[in-house]
Structure formats: structure tokens, C-alpha cells
PDB file of N, CA, C, O and CB in Angstrom:
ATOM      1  N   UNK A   1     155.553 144.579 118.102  1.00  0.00           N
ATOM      2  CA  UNK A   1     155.679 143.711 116.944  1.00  0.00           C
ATOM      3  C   UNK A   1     154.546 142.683 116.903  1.00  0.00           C
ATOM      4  O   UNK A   1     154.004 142.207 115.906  1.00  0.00           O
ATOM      5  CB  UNK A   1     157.036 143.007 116.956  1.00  0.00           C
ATOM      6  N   UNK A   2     154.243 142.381 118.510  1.00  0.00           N
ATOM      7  CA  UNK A   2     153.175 141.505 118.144  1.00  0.00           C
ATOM      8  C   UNK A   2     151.559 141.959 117.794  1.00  0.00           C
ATOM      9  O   UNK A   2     150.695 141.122 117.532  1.00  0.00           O
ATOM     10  CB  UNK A   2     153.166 140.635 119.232  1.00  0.00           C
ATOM     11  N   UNK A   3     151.361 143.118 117.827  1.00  0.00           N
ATOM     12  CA  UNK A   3     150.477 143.888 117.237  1.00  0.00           C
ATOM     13  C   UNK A   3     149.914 143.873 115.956  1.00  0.00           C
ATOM     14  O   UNK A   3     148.818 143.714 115.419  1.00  0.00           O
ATOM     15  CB  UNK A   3     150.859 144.800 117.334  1.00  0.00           C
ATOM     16  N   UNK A   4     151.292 144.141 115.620  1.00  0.00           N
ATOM     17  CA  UNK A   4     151.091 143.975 113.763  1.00  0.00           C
ATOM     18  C   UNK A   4     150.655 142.337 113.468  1.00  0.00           C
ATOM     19  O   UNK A   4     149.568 141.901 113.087  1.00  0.00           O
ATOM     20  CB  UNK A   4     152.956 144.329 112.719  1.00  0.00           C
ATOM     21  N   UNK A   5     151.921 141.603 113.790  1.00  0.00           N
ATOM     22  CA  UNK A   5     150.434 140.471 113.325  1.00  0.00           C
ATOM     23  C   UNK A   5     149.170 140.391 113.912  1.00  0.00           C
ATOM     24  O   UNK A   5     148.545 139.495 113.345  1.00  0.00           O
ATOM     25  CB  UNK A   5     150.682 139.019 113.508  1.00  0.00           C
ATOM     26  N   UNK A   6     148.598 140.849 114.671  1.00  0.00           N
ATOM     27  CA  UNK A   6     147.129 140.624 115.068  1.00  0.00           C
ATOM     28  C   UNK A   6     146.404 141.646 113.894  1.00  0.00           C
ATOM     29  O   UNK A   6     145.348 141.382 113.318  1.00  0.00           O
ATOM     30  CB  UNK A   6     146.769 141.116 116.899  1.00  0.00           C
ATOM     31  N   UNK A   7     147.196 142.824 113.693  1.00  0.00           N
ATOM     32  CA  UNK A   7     146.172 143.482 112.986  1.00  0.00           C
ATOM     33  C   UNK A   7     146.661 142.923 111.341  1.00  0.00           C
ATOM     34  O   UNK A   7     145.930 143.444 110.498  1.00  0.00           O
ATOM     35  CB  UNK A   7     146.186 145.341 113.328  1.00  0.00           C
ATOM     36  N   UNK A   8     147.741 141.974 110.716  1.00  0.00           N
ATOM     37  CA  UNK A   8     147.544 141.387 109.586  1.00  0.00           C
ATOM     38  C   UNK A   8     146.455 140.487 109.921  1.00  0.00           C
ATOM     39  O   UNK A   8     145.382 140.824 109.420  1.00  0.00           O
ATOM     40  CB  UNK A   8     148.729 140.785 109.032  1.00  0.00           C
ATOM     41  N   UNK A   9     146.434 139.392 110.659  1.00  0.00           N
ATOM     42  CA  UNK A   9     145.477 138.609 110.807  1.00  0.00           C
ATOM     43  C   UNK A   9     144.047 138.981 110.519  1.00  0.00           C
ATOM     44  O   UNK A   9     143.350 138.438 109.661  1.00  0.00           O
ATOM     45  CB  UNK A   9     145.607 138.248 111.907  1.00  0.00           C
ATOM     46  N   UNK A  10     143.597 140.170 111.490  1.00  0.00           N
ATOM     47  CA  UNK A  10     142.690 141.154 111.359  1.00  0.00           C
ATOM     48  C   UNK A  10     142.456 140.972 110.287  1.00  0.00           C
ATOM     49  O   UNK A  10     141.900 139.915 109.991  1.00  0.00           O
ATOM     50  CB  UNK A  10     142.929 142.360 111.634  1.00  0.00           C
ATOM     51  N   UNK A  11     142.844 142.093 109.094  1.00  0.00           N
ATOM     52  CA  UNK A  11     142.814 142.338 108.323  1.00  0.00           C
ATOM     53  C   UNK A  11     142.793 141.444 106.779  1.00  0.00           C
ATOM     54  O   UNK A  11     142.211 141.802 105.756  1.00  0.00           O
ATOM     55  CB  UNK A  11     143.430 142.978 108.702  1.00  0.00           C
ATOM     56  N   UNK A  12     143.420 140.488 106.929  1.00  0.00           N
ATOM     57  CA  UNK A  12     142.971 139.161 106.034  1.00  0.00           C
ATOM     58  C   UNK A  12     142.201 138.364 106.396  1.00  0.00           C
ATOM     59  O   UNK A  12     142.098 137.327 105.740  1.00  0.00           O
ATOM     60  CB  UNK A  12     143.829 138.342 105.717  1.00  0.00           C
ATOM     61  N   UNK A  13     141.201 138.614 107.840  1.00  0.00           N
ATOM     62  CA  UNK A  13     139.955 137.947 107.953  1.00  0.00           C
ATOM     63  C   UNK A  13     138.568 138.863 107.368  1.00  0.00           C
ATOM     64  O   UNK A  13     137.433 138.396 107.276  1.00  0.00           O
ATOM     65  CB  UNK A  13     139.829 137.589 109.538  1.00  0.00           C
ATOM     66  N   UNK A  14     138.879 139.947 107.090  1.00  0.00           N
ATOM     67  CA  UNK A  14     138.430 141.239 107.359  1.00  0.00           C
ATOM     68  C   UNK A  14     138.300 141.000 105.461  1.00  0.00           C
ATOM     69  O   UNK A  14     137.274 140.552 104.948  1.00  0.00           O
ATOM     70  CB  UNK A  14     139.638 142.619 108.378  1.00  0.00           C
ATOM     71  N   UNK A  15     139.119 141.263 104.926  1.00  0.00           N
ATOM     72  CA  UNK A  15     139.275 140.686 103.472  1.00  0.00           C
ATOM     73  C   UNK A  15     138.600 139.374 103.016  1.00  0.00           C
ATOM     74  O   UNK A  15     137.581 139.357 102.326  1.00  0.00           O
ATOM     75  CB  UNK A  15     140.686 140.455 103.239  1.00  0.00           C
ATOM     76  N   UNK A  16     139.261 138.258 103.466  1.00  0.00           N
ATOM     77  CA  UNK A  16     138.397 137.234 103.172  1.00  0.00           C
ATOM     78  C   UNK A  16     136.499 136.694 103.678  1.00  0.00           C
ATOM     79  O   UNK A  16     135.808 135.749 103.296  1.00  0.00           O
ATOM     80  CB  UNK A  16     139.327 136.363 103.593  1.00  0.00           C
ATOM     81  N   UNK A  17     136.242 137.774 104.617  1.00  0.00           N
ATOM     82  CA  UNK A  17     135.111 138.107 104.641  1.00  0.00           C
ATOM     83  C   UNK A  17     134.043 138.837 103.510  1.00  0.00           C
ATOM     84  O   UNK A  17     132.903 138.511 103.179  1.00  0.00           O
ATOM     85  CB  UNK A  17     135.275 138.661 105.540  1.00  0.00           C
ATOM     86  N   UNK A  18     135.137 140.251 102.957  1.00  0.00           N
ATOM     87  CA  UNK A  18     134.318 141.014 102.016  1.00  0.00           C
ATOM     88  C   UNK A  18     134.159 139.980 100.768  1.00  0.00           C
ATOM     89  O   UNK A  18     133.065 139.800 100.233  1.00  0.00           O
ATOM     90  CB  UNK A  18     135.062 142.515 101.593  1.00  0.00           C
ATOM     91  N   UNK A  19     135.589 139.181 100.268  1.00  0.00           N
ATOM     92  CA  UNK A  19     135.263 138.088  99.044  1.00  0.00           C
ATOM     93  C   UNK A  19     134.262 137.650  99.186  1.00  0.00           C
ATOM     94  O   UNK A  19     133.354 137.862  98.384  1.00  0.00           O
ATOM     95  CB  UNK A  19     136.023 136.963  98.826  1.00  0.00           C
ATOM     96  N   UNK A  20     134.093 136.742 100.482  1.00  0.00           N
ATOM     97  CA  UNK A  20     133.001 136.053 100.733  1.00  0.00           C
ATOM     98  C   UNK A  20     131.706 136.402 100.517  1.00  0.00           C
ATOM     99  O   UNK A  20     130.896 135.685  99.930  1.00  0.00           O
ATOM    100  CB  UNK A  20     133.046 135.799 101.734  1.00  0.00           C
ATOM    101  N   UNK A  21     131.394 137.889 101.142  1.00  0.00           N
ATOM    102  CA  UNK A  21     130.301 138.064 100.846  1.00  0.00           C
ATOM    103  C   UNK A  21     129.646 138.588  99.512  1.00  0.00           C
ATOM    104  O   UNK A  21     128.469 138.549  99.154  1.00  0.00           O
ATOM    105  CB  UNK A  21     130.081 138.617 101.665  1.00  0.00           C
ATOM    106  N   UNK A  22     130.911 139.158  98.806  1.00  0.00           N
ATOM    107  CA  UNK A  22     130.353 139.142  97.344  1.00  0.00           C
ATOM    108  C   UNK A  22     130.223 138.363  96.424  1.00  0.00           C
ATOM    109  O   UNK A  22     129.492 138.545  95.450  1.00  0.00           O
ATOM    110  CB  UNK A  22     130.761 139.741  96.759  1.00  0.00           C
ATOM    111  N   UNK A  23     131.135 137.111  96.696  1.00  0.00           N
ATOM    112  CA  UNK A  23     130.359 135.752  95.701  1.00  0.00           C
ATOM    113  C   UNK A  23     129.034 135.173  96.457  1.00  0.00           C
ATOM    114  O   UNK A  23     128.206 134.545  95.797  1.00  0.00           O
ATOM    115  CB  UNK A  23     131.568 134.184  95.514  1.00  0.00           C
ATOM    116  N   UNK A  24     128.864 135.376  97.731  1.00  0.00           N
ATOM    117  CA  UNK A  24     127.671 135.435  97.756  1.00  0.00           C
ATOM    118  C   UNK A  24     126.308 136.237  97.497  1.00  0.00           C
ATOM    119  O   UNK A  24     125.179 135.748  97.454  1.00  0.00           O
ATOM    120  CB  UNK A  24     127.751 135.234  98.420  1.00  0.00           C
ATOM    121  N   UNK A  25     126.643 137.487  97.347  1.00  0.00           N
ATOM    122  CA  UNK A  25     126.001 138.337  96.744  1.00  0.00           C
ATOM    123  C   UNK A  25     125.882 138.047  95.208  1.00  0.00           C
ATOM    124  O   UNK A  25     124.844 138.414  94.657  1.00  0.00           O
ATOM    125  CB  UNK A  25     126.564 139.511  97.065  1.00  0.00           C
ATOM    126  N   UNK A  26     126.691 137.524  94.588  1.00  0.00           N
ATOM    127  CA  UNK A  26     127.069 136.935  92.529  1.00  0.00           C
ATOM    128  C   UNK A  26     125.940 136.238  92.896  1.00  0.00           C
ATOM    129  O   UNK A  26     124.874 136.708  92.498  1.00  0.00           O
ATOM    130  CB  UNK A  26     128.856 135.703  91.703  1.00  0.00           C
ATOM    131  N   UNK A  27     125.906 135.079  93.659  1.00  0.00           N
ATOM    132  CA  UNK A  27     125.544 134.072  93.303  1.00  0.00           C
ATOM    133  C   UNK A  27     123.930 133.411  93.873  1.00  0.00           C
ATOM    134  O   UNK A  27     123.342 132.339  93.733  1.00  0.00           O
ATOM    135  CB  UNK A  27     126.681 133.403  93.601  1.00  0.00           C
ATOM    136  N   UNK A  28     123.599 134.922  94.677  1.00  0.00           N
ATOM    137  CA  UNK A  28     122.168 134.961  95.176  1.00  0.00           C
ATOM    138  C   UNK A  28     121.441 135.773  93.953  1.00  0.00           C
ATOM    139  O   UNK A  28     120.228 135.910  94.110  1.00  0.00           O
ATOM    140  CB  UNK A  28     122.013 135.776  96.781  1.00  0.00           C
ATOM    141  N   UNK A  29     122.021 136.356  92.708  1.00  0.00           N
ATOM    142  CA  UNK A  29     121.981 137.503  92.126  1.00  0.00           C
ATOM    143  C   UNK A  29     121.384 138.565  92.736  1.00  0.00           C
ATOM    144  O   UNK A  29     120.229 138.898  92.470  1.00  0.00           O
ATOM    145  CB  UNK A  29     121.513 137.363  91.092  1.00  0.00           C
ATOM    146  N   UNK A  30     121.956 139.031  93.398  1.00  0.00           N
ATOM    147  CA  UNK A  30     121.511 140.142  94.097  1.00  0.00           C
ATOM    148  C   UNK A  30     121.985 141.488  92.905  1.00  0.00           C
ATOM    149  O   UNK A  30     121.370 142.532  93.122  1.00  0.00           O
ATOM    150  CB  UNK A  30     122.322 140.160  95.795  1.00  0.00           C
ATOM    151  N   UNK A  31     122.726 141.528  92.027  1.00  0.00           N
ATOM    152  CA  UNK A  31     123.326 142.228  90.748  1.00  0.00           C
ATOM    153  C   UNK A  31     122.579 142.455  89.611  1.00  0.00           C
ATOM    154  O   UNK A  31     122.782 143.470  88.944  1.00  0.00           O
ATOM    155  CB  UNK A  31     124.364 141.548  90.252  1.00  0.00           C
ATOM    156  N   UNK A  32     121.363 141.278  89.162  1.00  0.00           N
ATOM    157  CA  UNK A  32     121.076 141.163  88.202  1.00  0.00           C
ATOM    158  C   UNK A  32     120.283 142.340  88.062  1.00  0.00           C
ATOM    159  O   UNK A  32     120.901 143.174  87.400  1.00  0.00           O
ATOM    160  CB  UNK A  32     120.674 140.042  87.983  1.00  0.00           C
ATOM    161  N   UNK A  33     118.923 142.821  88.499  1.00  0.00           N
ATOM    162  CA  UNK A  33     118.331 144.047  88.027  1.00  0.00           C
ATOM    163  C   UNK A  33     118.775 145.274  88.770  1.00  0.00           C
ATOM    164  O   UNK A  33     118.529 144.978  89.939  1.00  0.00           O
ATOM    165  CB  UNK A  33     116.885 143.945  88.097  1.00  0.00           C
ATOM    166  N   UNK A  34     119.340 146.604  88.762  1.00  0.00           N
ATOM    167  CA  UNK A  34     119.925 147.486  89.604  1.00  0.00           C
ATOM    168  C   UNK A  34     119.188 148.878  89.312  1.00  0.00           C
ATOM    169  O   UNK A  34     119.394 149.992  89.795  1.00  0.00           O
ATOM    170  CB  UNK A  34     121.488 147.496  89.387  1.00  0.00           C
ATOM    171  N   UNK A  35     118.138 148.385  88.232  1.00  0.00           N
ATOM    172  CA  UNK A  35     117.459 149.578  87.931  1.00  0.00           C
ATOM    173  C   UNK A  35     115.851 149.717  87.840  1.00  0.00           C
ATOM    174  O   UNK A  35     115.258 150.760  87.567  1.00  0.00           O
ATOM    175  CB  UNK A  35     117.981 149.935  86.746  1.00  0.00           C
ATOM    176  N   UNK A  36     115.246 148.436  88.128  1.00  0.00           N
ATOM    177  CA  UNK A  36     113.835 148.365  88.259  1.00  0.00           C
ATOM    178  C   UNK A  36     113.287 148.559  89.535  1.00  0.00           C
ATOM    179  O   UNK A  36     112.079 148.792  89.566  1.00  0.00           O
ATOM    180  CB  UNK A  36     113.396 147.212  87.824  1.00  0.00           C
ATOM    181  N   UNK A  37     114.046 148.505  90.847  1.00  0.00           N
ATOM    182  CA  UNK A  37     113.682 149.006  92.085  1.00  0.00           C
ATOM    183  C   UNK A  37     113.727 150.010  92.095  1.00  0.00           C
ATOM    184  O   UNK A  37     112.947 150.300  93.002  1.00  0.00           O
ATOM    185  CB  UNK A  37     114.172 148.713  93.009  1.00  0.00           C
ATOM    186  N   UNK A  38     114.225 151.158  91.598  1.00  0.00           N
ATOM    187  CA  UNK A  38     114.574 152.468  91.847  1.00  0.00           C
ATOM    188  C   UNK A  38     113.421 153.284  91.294  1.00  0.00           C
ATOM    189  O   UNK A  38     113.107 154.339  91.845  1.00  0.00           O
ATOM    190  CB  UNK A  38     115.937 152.825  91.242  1.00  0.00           C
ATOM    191  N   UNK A  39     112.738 152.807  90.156  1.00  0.00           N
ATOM    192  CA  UNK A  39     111.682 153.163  89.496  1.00  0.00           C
ATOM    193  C   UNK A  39     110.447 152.554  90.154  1.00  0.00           C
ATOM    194  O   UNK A  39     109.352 152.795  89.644  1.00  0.00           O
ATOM    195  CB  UNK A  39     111.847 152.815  88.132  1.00  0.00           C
ATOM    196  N   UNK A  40     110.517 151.867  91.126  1.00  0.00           N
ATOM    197  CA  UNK A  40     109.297 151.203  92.002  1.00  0.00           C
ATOM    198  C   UNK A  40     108.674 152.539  92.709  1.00  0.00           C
ATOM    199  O   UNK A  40     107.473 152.785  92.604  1.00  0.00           O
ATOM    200  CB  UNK A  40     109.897 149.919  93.307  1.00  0.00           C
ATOM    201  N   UNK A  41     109.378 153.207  93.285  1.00  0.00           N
ATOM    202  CA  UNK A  41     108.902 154.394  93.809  1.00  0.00           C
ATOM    203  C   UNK A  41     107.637 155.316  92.864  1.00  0.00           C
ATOM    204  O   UNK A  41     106.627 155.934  93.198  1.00  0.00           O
ATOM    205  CB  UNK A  41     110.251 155.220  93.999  1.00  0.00           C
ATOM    206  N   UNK A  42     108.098 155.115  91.961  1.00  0.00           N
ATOM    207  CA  UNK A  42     107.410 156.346  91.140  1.00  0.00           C
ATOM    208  C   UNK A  42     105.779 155.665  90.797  1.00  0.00           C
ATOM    209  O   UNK A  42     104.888 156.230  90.163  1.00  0.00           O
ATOM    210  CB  UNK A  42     108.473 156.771  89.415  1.00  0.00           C
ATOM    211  N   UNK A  43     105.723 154.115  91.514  1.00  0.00           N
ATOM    212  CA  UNK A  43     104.684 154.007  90.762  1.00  0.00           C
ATOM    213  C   UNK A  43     103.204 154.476  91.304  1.00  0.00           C
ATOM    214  O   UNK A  43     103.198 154.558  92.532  1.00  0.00           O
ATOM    215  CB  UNK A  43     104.722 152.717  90.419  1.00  0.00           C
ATOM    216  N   UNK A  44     101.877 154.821  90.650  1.00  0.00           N
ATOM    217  CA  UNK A  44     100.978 155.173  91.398  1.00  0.00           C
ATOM    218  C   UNK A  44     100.409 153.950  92.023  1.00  0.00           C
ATOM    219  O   UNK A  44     100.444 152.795  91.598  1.00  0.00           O
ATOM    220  CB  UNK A  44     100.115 155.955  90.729  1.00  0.00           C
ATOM    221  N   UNK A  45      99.704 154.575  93.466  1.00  0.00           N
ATOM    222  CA  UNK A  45      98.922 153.157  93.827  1.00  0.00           C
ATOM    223  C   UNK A  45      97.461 153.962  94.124  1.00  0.00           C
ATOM    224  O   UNK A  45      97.277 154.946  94.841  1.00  0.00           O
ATOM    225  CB  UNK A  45      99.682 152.090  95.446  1.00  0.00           C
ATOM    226  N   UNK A  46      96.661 153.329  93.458  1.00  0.00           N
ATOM    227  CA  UNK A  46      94.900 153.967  93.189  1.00  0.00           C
ATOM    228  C   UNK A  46      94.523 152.724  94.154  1.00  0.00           C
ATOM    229  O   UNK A  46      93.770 151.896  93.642  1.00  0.00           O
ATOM    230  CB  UNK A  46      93.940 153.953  91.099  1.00  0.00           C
ATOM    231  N   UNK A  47      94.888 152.515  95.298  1.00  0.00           N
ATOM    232  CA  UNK A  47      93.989 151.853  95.982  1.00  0.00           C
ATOM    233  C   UNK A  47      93.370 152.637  96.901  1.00  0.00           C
ATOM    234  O   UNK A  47      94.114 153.285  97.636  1.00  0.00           O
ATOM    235  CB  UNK A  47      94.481 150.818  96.524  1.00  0.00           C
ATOM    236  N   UNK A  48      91.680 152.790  97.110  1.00  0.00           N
ATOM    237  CA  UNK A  48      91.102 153.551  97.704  1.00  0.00           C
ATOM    238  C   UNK A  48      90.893 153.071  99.042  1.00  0.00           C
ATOM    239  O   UNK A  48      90.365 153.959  99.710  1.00  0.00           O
ATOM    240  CB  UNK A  48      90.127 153.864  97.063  1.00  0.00           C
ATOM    241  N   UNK A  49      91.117 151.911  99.768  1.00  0.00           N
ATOM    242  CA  UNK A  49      91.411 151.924 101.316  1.00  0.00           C
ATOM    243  C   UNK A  49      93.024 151.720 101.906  1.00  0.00           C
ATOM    244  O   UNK A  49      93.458 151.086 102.869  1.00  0.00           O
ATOM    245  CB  UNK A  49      90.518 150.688 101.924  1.00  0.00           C
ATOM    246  N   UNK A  50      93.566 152.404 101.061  1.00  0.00           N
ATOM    247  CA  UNK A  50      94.745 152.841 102.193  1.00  0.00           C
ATOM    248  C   UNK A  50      94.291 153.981 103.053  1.00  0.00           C
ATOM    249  O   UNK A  50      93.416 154.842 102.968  1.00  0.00           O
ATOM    250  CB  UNK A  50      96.192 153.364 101.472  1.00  0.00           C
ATOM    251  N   UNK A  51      95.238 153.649 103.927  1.00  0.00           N
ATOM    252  CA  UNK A  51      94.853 154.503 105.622  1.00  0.00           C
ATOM    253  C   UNK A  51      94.892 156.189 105.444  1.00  0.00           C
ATOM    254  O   UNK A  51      94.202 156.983 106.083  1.00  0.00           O
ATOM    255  CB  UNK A  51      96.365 154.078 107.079  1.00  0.00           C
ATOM    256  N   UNK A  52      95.614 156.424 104.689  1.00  0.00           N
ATOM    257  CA  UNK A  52      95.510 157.945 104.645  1.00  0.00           C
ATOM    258  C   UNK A  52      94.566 159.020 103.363  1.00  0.00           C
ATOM    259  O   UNK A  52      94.406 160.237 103.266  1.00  0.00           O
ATOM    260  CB  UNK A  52      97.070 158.282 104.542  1.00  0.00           C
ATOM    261  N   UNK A  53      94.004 157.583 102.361  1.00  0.00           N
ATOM    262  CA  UNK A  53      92.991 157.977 101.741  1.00  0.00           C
ATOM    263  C   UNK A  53      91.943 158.139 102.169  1.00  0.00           C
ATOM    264  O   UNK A  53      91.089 159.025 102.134  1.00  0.00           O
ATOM    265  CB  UNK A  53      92.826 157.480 101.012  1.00  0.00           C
ATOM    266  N   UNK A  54      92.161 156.402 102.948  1.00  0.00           N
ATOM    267  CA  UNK A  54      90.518 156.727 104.212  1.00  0.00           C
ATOM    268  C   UNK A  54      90.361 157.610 105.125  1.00  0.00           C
ATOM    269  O   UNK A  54      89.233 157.977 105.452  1.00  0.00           O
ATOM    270  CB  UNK A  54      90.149 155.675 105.253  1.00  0.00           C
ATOM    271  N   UNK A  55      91.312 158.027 105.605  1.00  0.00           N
ATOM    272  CA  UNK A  55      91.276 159.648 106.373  1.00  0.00           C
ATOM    273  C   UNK A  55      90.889 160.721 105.598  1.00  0.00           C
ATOM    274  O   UNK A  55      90.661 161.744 106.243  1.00  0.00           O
ATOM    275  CB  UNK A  55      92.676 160.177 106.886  1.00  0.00           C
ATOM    276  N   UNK A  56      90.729 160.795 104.239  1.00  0.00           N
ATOM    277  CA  UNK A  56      90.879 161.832 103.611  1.00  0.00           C
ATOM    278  C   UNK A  56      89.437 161.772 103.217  1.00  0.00           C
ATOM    279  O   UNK A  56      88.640 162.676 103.465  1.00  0.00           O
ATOM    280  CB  UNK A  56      92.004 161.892 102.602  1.00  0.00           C
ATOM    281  N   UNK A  57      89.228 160.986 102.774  1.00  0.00           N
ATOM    282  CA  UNK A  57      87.101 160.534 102.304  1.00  0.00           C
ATOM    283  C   UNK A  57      86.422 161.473 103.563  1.00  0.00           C
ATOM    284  O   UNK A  57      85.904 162.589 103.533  1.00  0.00           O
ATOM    285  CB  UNK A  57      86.335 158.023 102.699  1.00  0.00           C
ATOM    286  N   UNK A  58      86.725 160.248 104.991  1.00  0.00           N
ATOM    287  CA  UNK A  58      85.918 160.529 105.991  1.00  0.00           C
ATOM    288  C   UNK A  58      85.919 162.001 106.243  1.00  0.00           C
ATOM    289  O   UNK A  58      84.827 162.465 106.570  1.00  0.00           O
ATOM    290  CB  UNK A  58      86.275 159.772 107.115  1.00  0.00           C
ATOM    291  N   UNK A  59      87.023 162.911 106.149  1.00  0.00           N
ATOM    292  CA  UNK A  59      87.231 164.023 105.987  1.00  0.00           C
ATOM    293  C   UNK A  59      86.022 165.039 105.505  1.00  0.00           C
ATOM    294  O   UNK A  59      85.250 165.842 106.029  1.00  0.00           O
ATOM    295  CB  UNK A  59      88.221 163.934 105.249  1.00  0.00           C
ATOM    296  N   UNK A  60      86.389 164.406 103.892  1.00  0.00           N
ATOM    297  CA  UNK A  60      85.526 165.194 103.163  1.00  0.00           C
ATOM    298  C   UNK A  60      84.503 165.217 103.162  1.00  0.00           C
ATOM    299  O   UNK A  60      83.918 166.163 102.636  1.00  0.00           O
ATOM    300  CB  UNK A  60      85.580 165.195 102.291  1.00  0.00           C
ATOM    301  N   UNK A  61      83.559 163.777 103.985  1.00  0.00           N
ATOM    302  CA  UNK A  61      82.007 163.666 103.652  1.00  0.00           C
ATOM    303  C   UNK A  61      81.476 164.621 105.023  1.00  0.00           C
ATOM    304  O   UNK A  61      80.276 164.828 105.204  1.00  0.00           O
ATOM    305  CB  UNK A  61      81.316 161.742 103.621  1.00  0.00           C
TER     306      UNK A  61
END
């Protein structure tokens, strides 16, 4: 019997943890854009001294 309350206890610290961290998540806006990172990937990067371009020059000359 005394189990069960440890694991209510548990479990409404366990709860009032997840609240917690999602009004902190509201209120850092961590919510506001959910779709402009995902499209970050796709973007090109034309910079000609990254490390595996510069491998690729020295390569070719």
C-alpha cells in the first residue's frame, strides 16, 4: 500500500514537471515558426571553401 503512494507522488511530480515544461516552452516561443526550419535543409550553400568542395577543386586540378 505504501507503494502506491510513492508511485502517486511519482507520478504527479512527473506531471507537474511536463506542465512545467510546456509553459515554458509557450513562453520561450519555441511554437511560433514549426515550418521554416524544416525547409532550412533544402537550402543551397555556393560557398566555394567549404571542406569538401576544397577537396574536390584540389582533386580536379
Amino acid at each position: 500500500m505504501n507503494m502506491v503512494f510513492v508511485l502517486v507522488l511519482l507520478s504527479l511530480a512527473l506531471a507537474g514537471f511536463a506542465v512545467w515544461a510546456l509553459i515554458w516552452a509557450i513562453n520561450k516561443n519555441q511554437f511560433d515558426d514549426l515550418d521554416s526550419p524544416a525547409y532550412s535543409i533544402l537550402d543551397d550553400d555556393n560557398e566555394p571553401n567549404l571542406p569538401a568542395n576544397k577537396a574536390k577543386q584540389e582533386t580536379e586540378e
